[in-house]
N, C-alpha and C positions, 0 to 999 in steps of 0.2 A: 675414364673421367669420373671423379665421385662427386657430388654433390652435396653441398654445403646444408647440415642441420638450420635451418632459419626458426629463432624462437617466436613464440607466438608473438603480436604485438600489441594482443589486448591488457589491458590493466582492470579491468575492472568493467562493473556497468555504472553508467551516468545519471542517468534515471530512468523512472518507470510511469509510462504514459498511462491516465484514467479517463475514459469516459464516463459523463455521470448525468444522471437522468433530471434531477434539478441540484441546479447551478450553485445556491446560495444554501443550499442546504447543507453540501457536501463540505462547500467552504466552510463552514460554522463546522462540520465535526471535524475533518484536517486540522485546521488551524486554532478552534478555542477547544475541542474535545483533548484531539489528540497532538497539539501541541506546533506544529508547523508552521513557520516562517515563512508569509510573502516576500518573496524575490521580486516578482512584476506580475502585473494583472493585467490583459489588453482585452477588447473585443474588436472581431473579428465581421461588421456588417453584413460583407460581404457569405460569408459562412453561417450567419446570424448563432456565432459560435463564442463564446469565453474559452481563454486559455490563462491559466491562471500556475506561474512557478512556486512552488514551495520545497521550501530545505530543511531542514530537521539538523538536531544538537552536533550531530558527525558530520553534515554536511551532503547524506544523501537529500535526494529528491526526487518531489513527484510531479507530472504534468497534470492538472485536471482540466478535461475540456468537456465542454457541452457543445450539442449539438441540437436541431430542432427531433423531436420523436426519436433517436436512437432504438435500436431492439433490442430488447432483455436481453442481457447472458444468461445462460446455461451454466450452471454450478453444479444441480442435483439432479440426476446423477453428474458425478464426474464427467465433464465432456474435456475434450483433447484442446489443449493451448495454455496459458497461463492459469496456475491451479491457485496460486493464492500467492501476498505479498506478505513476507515475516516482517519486525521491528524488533530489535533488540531491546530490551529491559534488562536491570541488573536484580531485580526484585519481582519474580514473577506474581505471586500474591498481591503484592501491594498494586500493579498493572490491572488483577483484575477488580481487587477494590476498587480504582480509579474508573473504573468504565464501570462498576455497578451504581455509583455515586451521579451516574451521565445516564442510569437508563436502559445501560448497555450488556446486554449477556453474552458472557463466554460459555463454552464447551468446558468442561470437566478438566484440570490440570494433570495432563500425564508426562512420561516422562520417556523420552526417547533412545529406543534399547540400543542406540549406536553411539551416541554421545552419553547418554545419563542425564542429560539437560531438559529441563521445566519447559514446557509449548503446550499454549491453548491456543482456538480459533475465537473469530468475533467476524461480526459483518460490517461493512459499512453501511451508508443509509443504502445502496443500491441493490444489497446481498452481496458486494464482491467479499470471498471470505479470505481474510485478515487473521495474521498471527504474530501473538505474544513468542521471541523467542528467549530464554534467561541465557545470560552470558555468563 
């Protein structure tokens, strides 16, 4: 008896959930920095929690929630679990204009010896580190 190849049956990821240390600050850089679409905003009393959907020009998205006191992530050094979230750009230059014009510093533009493709980092307001990727 041989057993049937079964192809995977993911397509894709849906979004990518944030915790974030104040609520209304994060909303202002997602949405008027760096450009993302509220979906739905609810609060959560019970959780004394904001959960806040946002989509972006392709139609990914992101969750941001707050919570009362959360604890720092670990970024530096590198600690094990989600390293960073990329964003596509067609103009990597002009990406980091746009966030020096908001205040916002990137890392040095390099270029990655597997694709040949422009990627810098940047932080959010919480330190989560963020990447420009050129398409």
């Amino acid at each position: 008896m041989t057993s049937a190849v079964v192809a995977t049956p993911i397509l894709g990821f849906d979004h990518v959930a944030i915790i974030v240390a104040d609520y209304l600050r994060s909303k202002q850089f997602y949405c008027e920095i760096l450009g993302a679409r509220i979906l739905a905003e609810s609060y959560r009393a019970e959780r004394q929690s904001y959960k806040l959907d946002l989509t972006f020009a392709d139609g990914s998205q992101i969750e941001l929630f707050s919570f009362p006191e959360p604890p720092a992530r670990v970024s530096r050094p590198e600690a094990c679990g989600l390293r960073h979230l990329a964003f596509k750009v067609d103009n990597i230059q002009s990406a980091v204009e746009y966030l020096a014009q908001h205040q916002i510093k990137c890392e040095p533009i390099r270029i990655d010896p597997r694709t040949g493709k422009q990627f810098t980092f940047f932080q959010d307001p919480d330190g989560l580190p963020l990447e420009f990727y050129s398409l």
